[in-house]
N, C-alpha and C positions, 0 to 999 in steps of 0.2 A: 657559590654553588659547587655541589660535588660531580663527579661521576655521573652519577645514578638522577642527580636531578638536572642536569646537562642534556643529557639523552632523554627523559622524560618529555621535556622544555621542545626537545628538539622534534620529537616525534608527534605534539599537538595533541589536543584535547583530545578525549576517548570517546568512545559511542555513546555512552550514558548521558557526555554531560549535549552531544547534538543530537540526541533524543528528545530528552528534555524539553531543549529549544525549540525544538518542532511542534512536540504534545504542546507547551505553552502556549505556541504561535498561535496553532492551529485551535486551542481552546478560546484563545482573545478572540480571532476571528470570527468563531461562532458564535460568542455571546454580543460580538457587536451587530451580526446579521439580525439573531435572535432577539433581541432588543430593538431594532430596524436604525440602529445608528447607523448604519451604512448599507447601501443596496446590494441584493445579488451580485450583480456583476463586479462591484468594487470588491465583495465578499471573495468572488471566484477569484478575480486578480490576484488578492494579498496570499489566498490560499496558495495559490500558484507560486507565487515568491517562495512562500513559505517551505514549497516544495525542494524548493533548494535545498534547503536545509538537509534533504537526504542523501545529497552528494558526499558533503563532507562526513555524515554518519557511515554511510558506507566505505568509504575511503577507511574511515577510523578503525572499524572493523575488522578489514582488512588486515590492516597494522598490526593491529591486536591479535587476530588470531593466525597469522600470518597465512594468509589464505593460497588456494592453489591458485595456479591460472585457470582452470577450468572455474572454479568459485568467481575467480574476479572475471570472466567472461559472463557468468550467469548474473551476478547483481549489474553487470554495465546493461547486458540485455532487458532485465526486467525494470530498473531504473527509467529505461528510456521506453521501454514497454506502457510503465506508471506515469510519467510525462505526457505521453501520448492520450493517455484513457482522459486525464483531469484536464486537458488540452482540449480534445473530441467532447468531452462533456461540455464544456461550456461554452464551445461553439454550437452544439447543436442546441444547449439550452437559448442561448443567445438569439440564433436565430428563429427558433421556436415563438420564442415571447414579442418578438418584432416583425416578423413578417407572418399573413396567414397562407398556409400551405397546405396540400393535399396531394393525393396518391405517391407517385414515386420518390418526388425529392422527401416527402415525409420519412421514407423509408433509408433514403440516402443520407439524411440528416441523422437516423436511428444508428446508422451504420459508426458513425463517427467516433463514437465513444466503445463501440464493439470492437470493430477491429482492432483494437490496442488490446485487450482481454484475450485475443486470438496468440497475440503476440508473448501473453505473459504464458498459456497456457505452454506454447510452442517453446520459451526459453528454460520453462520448468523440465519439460521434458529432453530439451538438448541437455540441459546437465547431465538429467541422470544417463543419458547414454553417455555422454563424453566424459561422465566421471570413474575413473578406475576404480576407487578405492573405496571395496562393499560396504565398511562400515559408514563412511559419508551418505552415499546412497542411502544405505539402509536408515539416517537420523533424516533426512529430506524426505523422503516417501514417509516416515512416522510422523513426524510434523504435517507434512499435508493428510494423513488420514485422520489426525486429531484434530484437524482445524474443519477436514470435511463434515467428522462426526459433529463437530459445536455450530457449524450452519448448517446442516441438515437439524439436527434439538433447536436450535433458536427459530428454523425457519417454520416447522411443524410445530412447536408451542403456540407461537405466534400467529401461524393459519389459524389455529383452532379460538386464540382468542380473539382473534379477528371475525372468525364465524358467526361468536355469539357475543359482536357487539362490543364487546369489552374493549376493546383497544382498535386507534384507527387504523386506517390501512395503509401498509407501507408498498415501495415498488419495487419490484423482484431484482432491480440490478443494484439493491444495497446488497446484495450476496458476495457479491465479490470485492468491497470494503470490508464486509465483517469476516471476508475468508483471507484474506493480507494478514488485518489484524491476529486472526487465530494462530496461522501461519508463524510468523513474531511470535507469540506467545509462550505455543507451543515450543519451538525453538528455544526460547529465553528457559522454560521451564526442562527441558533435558536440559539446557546447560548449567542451568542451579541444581539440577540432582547427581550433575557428573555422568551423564549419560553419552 
């Protein structure tokens, strides 16, 4: 080995390839629920493992673009933000399906998966205060406003064909799965255009 593939070796696989591993994961695990090979809850579990997988993607990241300390404060926060919400979900699904409940703990079980959501909005926003460097800020606020613009179009197509029947009804707190995702995306897309 040379040089260059020494330090390659040494500095571990890169985002792409614990991407990947995750989208895969997390693809096997829906098509086994989807299929009903395996129940909700074992579904939530594996998902939950599977979330691992974003440790090391973020770590890699990092590496790679060799991030600030304000940056690595914001993905540890929201990491553990994201933990929490897929955590809070499945315990209040869990509890949901197993015991029958009414008024307040209904609302305290609702809470569970919210207050993590609180947290990611909260570490979004310490970044941008605690990041100095306008043009960082300025690619975080454009990402979040193109990810906002693509779940507000997704979410208003979808009312409307939901209205007229055409398509079933989904529950308003996939908004904030498909606003992560756009998040990422957006991201990923300035960074392919060298923005």
């Amino acid at each position: 080995m040379d040089k260059a593939e020494t330090s390659k070796a040494a500095a571990g696989r890169g985002p792409g390839f614990w991407a990947g591993l995750y989208v895969a994961s997390s693809a096997v695990i829906a098509a086994l629920r989807l299929t009903d090979a395996i129940t909700a809850t074992a579904a939530l579990i594996l998902f939950f493992g599977a979330m691992g997988l974003l440790i090391p993607l973020v770590r890699a990241g990092e590496r790679q673009n060799c991030a600030s300390p304000v940056m690595v404060r914001y993905n540890r926060r929201f990491l553990a933000a994201s933990f929490g919400y897929v955590l809070g979900l499945g315990i209040a699904i869990g509890i949901w399906n197993t015991y029958e409940l009414s008024g307040p703990v209904v609302f305290a079980i609702a809470l569970l998966p919210t207050l993590p959501t609180f947290a990611m909005i909260w570490a979004m926003a310490r970044y941008l205060v605690e990041e100095t460097d306008e043009y960082l800020r300025y690619r975080m606020v454009r990402a979040a406003i193109i990810s906002l613009g693509g779940v507000l179009a997704i979410g208003i197509f979808w009312g409307f064909l939901e209205m007229f029947e055409l398509v079933p009804h989904i529950w308003a707190w996939w908004v904030l799965p498909v606003w992560a995702v756009g998040l990422g995306l957006a991201q990923l897309w300035m960074k392919v255009r060298g923005e």
